[in-house]
N, C-alpha and C positions, 0 to 999 in steps of 0.2 A: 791431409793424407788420403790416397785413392788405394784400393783396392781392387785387384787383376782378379775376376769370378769367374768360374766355368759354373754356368748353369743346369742340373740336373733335367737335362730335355734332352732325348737322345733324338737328335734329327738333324738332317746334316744341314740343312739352314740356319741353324745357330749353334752350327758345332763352332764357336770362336770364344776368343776372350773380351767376357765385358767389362767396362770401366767404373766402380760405386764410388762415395764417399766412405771413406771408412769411419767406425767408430774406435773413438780412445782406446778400447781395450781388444780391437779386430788384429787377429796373428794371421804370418801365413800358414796352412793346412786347415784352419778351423771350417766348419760347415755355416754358412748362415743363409738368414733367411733374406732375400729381397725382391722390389718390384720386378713385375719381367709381363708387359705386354699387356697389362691391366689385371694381372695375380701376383701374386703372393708364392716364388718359388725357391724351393734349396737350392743354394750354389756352394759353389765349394773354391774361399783363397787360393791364386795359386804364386799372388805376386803384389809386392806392395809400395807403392811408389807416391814421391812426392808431387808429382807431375802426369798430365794426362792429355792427350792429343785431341782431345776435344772439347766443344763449348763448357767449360765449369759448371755455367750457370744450368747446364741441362744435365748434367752427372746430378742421376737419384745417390739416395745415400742408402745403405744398407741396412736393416730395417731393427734386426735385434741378429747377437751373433748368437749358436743355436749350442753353444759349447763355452767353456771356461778354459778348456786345452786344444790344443790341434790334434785330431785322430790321424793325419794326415804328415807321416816325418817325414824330413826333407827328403829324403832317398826314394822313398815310396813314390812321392808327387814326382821326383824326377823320372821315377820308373814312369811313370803315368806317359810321359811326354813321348819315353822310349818308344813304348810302346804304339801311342799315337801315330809317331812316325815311321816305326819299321814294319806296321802292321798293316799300316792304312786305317787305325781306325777312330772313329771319334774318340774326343776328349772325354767328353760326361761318360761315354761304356768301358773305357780305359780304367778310371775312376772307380768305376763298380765293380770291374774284376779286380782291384788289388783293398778297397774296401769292401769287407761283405755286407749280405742285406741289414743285417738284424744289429750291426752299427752302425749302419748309413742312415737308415732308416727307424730308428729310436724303439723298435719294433719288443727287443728282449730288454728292460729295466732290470737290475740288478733286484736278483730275490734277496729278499731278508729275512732273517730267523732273527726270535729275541728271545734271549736267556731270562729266567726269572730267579729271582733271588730275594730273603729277606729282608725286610727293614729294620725290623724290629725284633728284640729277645723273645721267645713263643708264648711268657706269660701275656705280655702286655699287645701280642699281638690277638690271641685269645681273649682276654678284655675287650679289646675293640670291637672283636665282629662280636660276642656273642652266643651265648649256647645255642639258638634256633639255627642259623648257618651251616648247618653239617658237612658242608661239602668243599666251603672255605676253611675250616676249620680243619680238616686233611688236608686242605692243598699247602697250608703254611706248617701242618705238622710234617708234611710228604719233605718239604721245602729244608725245614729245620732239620730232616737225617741226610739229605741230597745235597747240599748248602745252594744249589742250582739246576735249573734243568728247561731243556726247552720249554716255550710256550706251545706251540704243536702238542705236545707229550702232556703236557698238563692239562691244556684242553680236551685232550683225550680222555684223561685219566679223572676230571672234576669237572669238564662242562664247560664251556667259553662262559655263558651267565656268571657262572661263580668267579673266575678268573678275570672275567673283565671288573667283576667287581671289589678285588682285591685291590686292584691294579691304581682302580676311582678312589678308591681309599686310601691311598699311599702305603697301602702294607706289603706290597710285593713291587720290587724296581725292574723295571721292562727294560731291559738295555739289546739295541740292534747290532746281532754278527752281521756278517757277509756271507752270505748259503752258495756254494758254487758246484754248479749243474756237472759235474766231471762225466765223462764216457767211461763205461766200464772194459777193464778189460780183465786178463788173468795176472793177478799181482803174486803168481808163483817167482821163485828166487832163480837164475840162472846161472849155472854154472860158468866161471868164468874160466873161458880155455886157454892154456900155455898157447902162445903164436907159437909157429911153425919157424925155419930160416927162410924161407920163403915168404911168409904173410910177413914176418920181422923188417924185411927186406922190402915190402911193397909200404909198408907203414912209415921208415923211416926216408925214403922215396918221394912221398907225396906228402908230408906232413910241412905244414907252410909255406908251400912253393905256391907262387903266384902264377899258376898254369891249367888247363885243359888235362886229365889223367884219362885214359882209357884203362879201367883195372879187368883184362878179359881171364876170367877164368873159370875154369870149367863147373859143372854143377854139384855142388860138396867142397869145394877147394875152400871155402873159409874167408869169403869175403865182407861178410857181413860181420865177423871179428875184426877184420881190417877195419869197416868202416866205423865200427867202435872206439877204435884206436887210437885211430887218428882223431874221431870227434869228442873223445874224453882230451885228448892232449889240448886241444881248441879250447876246452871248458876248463879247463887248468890253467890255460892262459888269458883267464877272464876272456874269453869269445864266448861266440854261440855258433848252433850247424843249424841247418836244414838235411833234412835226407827223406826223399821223397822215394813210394814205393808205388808202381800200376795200378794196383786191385787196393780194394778195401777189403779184398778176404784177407789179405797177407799182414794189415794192419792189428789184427787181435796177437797173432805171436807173438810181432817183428817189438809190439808195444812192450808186451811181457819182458824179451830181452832189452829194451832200454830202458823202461822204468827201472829193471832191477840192477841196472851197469849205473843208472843216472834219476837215483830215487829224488821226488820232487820236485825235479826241474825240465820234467817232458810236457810238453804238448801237441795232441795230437786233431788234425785236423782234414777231413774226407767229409766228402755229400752224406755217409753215411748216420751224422750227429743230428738231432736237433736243434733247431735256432736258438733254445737255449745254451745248450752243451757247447756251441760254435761262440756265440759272445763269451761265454764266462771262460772257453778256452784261448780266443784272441785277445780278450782282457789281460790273462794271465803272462800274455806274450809280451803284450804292449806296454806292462809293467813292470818287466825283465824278470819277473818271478819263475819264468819257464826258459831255459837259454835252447835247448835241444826241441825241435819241430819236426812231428813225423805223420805223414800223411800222404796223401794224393794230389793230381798238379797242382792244383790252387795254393794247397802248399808252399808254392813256391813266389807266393805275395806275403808271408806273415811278415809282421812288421817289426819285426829282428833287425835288432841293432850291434854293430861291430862284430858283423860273418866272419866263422874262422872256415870253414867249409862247405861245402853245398854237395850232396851226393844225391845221383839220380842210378835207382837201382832198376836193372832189369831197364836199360836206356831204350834197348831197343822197339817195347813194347808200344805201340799205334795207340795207344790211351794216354800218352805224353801229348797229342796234337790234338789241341779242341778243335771239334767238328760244328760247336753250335758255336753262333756270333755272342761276344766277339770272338774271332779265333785267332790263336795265334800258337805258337809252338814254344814248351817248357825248355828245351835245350837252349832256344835262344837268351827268353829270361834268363834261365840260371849262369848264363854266362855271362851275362852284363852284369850281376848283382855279382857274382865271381869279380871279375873284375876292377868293379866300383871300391870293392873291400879288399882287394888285392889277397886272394885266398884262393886256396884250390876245389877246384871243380872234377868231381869225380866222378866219372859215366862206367858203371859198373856192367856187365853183362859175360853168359857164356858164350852166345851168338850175337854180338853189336853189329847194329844195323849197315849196311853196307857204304852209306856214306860216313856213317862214323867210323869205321876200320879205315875204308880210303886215307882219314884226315888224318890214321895215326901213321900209315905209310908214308904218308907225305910231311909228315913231322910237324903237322899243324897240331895233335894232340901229340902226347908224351903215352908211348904205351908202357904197361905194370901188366907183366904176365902170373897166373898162375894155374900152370900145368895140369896138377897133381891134385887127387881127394886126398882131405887131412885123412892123415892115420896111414898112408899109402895105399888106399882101398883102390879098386880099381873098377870103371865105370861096366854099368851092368852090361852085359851081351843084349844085343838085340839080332832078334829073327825076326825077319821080311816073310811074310807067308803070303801066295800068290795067290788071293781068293776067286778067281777062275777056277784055277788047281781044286780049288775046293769044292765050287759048286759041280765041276766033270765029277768029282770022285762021289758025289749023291747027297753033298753036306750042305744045304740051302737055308741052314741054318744063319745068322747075323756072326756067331763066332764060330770061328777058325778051332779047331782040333789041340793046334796048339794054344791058344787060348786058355780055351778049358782046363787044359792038363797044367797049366801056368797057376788059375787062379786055385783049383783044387791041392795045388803041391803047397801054394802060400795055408791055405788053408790046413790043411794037413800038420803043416809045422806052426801054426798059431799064431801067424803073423797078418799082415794086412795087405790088401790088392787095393789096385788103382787101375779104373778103367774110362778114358778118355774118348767121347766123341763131341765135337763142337755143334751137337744141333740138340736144341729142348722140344719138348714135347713128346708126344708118342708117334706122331708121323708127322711128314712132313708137308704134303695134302692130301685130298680125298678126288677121288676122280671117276665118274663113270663110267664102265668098262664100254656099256653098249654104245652110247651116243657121245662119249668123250668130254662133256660138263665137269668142268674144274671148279672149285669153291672157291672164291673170291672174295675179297673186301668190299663192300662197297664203296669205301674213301680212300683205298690205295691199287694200286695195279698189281695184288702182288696173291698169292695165296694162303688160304688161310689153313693153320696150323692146328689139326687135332690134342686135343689133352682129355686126356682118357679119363685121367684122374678128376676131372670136374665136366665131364661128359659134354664138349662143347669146345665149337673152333674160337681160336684167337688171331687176329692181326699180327704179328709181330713190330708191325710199326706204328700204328696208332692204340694198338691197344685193347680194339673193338672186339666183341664178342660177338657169337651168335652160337643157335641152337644146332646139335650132333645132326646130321645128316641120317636117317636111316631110308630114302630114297630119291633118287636123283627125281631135284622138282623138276626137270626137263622132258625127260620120257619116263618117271616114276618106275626105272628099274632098282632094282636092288643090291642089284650085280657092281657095291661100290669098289674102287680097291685105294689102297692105304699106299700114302707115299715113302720118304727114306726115315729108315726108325730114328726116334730123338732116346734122351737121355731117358725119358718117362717108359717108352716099352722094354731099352735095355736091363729099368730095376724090377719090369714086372718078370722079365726072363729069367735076371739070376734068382729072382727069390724062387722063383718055379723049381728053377734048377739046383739052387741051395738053399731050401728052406730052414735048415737050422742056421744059416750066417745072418747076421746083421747087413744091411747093404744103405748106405747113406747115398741122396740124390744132392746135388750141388750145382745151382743153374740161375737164371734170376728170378725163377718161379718161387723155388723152394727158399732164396734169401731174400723177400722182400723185408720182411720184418725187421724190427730193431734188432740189431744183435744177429741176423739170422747167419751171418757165415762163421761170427762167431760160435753161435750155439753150436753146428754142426760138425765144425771141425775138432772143437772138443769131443763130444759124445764121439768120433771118431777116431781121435788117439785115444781115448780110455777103451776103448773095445778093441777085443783081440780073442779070435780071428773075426774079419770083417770086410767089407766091398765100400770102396766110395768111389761113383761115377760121376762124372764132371763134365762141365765144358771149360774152356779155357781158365776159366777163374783158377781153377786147381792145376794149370800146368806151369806154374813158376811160383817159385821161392819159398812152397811149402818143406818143413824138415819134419817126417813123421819118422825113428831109426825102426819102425815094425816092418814098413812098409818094401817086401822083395817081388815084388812081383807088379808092374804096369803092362797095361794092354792099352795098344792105339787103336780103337775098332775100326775107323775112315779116315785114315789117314786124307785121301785124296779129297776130303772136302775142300781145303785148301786149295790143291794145287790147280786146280783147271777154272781157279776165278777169270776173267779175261781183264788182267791186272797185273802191272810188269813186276811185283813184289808179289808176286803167288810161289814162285821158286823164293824167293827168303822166305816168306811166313812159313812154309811149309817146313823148311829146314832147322829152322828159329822153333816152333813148336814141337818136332818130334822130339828134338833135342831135350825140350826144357822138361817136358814133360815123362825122356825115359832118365832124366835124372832127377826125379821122384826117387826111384827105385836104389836098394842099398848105400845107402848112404851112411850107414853106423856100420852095414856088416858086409861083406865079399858075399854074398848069395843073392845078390839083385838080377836080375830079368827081366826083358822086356820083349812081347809080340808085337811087329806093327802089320798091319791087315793092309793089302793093298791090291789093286788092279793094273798095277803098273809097278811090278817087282822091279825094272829093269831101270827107272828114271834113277837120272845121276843127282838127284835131291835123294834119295834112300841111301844110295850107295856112298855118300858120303855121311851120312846122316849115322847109318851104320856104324861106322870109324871114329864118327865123334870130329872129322877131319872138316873143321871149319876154315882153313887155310886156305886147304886146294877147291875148297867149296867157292873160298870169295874172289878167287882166281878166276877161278869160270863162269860166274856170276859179272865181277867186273869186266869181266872181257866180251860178254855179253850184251852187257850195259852199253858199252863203248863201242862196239860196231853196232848196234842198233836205233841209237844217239839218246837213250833212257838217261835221268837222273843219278850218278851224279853231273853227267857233260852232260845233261840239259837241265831246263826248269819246265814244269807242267805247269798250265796254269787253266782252271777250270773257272766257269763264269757260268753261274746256275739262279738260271729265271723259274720262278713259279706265281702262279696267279689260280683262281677260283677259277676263271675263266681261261679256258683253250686258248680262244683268240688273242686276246689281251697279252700272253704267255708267250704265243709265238711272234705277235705286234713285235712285241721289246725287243725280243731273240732275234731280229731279223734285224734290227736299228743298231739295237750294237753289233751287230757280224757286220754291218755296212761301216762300222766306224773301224771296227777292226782290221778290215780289209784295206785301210787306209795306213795303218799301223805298218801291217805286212809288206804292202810299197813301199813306205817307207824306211823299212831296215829288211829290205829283198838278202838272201843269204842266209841270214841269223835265225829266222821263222822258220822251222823244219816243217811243220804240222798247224793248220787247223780248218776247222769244223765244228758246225752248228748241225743239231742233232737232238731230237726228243734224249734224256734221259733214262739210262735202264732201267730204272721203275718211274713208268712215265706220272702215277699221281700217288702223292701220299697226303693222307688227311685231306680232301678232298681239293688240293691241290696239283695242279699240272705243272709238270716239270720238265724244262727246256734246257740244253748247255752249249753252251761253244769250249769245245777244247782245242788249245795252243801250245806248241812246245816249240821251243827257242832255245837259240845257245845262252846261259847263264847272264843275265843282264840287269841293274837294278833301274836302270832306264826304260826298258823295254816293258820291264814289272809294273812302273811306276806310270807309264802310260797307260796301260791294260787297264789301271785300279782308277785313272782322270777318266775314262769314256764308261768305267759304270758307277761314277759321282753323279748319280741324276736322282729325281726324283720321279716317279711313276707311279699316277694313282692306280691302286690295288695290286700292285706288282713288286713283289723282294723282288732283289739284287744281291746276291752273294758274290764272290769272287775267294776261291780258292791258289795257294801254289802247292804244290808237290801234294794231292790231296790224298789223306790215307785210301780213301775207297771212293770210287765213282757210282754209287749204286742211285 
């Protein structure tokens, strides 16, 4: 018997499948170990046959298998292959995205606790040690009113010496649990809400159909009961779901409401866990002891068997498309695994992305509308304030007049504000007024970001620190001045300005920590009245009922990205984020601050009018020949070296240009071109961008001329790529 191996070497000169002998007890998916080149490496089953297309007598044998089971189910490894091919990318990193490290890689061993418990009646265990023993002699008296208790606890409580020497003794039986690392979240009880005829309507709708569902509806309408609904009725019918959510801030609620709809058989799984918590969580997956999966994209690899649904909430959020290799896009996944288990695939959103609304027009998805906020609330007012208007009238303050008078009214009635801007820090650089020296990175082209609060600029892309500027090192003036305010100066204002309010910061500064968005958002629903400032983490899926009053302080950071999704993101976020506001009660409100009162992204945005917004959006799209009637496709060279960076970038535009001849017509666009931030981490950064009418040929050429190898030179290759930065 031979065995088909993909070797754990991610290189594309032996990205193929090898041929072993297999041993007696070798399955397909198992890990094992074999020769490979003069070492010793993991490969991983992916096929096993009687027969092999080459010399026998030169087929090594595989060496020991590294497992007793397969981690690897047949669905999963098929996903492997999917993805191999729709992605472009190697076998072995295909592999490592749908197994995680810490059981690929033997890394987290199952912890174990041991109970202890009697042997013997307390006389005769008393006889045995002895009156000198004082400390064993508690610990089997402690034992004899407890009848058991951890060993942890006992070593605590009498000393390991003493306890190990019970144990030597046979007077105390060491028997091993299984300790499992859980994540914590808020194991409060949820109410369970009567459906609406409408949520009734969308649940009985999408409940088993073997389809594609766009569930759009607006922010408060009660989708997230639906998605209950429907993956309780899954779990009733001996299934399991997936439901994956953006953010890991939205993961501490979203957990509370499923644990308590689906006590015991949740598991939840985001970057945010440790390698512990993430084994002893895919453990629990992988042993069917967990049927319901809730987490972030990766998510959507757990190794769930017999899917009764898959739901991807808040679809249209840019954190669904991995940007670091391997990359590939979660809507695809989840609709092949859809599929595979003939179960419905549910793309949730208030604002879906523009080529997901396309596909429900075109009847490629099944659209499920809902209208209406439960309860018949109706969505907050927002006022557009024209901060020009504001700065003529003497107000050069960061907020708007009406602002203020917004957050002080929630205040006033004891309830809680929300004030949104997308950039952290206290500025956003520092710049010499006299001779115009800008602070920079040294390993990326980009500028460096003041934080007040630890007196010192940071990278935002590598990371790097350095020391606060107090005089420009070029001509030693003083005369600094401070770039666009981040979320760090907005909390030194309000506290200035509201110094008895509480005011929470929410950013990736303030949630590095374990827990940290969880901490915050708690202390933030228990306080009343209060401020939380945010950047995007806080503008989607949070439900706080205190919460009447949101403020958009820059609205326009968005919109003037030079990015053909700058008019959706922008509309997509004002949205999601004035539907924060009233959501239990009719008094919600919402300021958006702007320099551009008049853009028809506000003026829909306003109305809540996401219709006539994808109208002119799509019509946009389509006389301009943007995505969805084209495909973008990016090809991003970087190297330590300039030259070397621009060598490659010039050798593949030379191949590409051959591409372009060849299918003259279909090629709209391209261009080879430094990237707009030409170095990050001390890397230069080259692109050829190309856009073509929709072709999986043309694709599939593009991803054959950059299959090379290049010493000291990545090769990326992007399609539709969320940001070009």
């Amino acid at each position: 018997m031979f065995a088909r191996v993909i070797v754990d070497i991610s290189n594309d000169a032996v990205d193929r499948i090898f041929d072993y002998r297999a041993l007696s007890d070798t399955k397909i998916g198992m890990r094992v170990l074999v020769p490979f080149g003069g070492r010793k490496v993991m490969g991983y089953v992916v096929a096993l046959t009687n027969q092999t297309d080459f010399d026998e007598t030169k087929v090594k044998s595989i060496i020991a298998n590294l497992e007793n089971e397969p981690k690897l189910r047949p669905e999963i490894l098929e996903l492997s292959f999917y993805l191999a091919r729709h992605f472009f990318l190697r076998l072995s990193d295909c592999i490592k995205l749908v197994l995680p490290s810490c059981v690929r890689n033997f890394s987290q061993h199952e912890q174990t606790e041991f109970i202890l418990s009697n042997v013997y009646d307390i006389e005769t265990s008393i006889n045995m040690i002895g009156n000198r023993a004082k400390n064993q002699l508690s610990a089997v008296a402690y034992l004899n009113e407890h009848a058991e208790e951890k060993f942890s606890k006992m070593v605590e409580l009498f000393g390991r010496t003493s306890i190990n020497a019970l144990v030597e003794k046979g007077l105390v039986l060491k028997t091993p649990i299984r300790k499992m690392r859980a994540p914590e979240f808020t194991g409060e009880n949820v109410k369970r809400n009567v459906l609406t005829p409408l949520q009734e309507s969308a649940v009985n709708q999408i409940s088993g159909e073997d389809k594609t569902f766009l569930l759009q509806g607006v922010t408060g309408s009660g989708k997230t009961e639906v998605y209950m609904n429907i993956i309780e009725r899954a779990v009733n019918d001996n299934k399991t779901a997936i439901m994956l959510v953006p953010e890991i801030s939205l993961t501490p609620q979203m957990m509370s409401r499923f644990n308590s709809r689906f006590p015991g058989i949740v598991a939840v799984l985001h970057s945010g866990l440790s390698e512990g918590e993430r084994f002893d969580e895919w453990e629990r997956i992988f042993s069917g002891e967990a049927k319901v999966v809730l987490g972030a994209r990766s998510a959507i690899f757990a190794p769930l068997e017999n899917l009764g649904v898959i739901v991807i909430d808040e679809e249209h959020d840019g954190s669904y498309i991995s940007e670091t290799n391997p990359r590939f896009v979660t809507h695809d996944v989840a609709n092949w695994r859809a599929r595979k288990n003939k179960c419905p695939l549910i793309l949730g959103s208030a604002t879906p992305s523009i080529e997901t609304f396309k596909k429900s027009m075109d009847g490629e998805y099944t659209l499920v509308e809902l209208p209406e906020r439960v309860g018949g609330l109706s969505m907050p007012n927002i006022e557009i304030v024209d901060m020009l208007g504001e700065v003529m009238d003497g107000n050069t303050t960061p907020f708007s007049r009406a602002l203020l008078s917004g957050v002080e009214n929630s205040i006033k009635s004891k309830k809680q504000s929300i004030l949104f801007i997308n950039r952290r820090g206290f500025a956003s650089f520092m710049m010499c007024r006299e001779c115009g020296y800008r602070a920079k990175c040294d390993d990326c082209e980009v500028s460096l970001v003041y934080h007040k609060e630890d007196n010192e600029l940071k990278c935002h892309f590598c990371g790097k620190r350095y020391r606060m500027l107090t005089n420009c090192p070029g001509c030693k003036s003083s005369n600094i001045k401070y770039g666009a305010l981040g979320t760090e100066r907005v909390c030194e204002d309000l506290r200035n300005l509201f110094p008895d309010v509480p005011v929470f910061r929410m950013d990736n500064d303030t949630t590095k920590g374990k827990n940290g968005h969880k901490k915050i958002l708690e202390e933030f629903s228990k306080t009343s009245p209060s401020i939380l400032v945010g950047t995007q983490m806080i503008a989607k899926g949070h439900d706080y009922p205190l919460v009447n009053f949101v403020g958009i302080l820059d609205a326009d950071v968005s919109l003037y990205n030079s990015d053909y999704k700058s008019n959706e993101r922008t509309f997509q976020l004002v949205t999601q984020v004035a539907g924060r506001a009233g959501r239990k009660t009719d008094d919600g409100s919402v300021v958006l601050q702007t320099y551009a009162p008049k853009h028809y992204v506000y003026r829909f945005a306003k109305n809540y009018d996401y219709l006539n917004f994808y109208h002119k959006e799509i019509n946009l799209r389509q006389t301009t020949g943007f995505p969805p009637y084209s495909t973008i496709l990016r090809i991003l060279v970087s190297s330590v070296s300039d030259n070397r960076a621009k060598e490659v970038t010039k050798k593949l535009y030379d191949l590409a240009l051959e591409i372009k001849q060849k299918h003259r017509g279909e090629i709209i666009f391209m261009q080879a071109m430094p990237s707009p931030v030409k170095r990050i981490q001390t890397k230069y950064r080259y692109q050829i961008l190309t856009r073509f009418v929709p072709s999986d040929t043309i694709t599939k050429e593009f991803y054959d001329i950059c299959d090379i190898i290049e010493k000291d030179v990545s090769i990326f290759v992007e399609t539709n790529p969320n940001n070009l930065r």
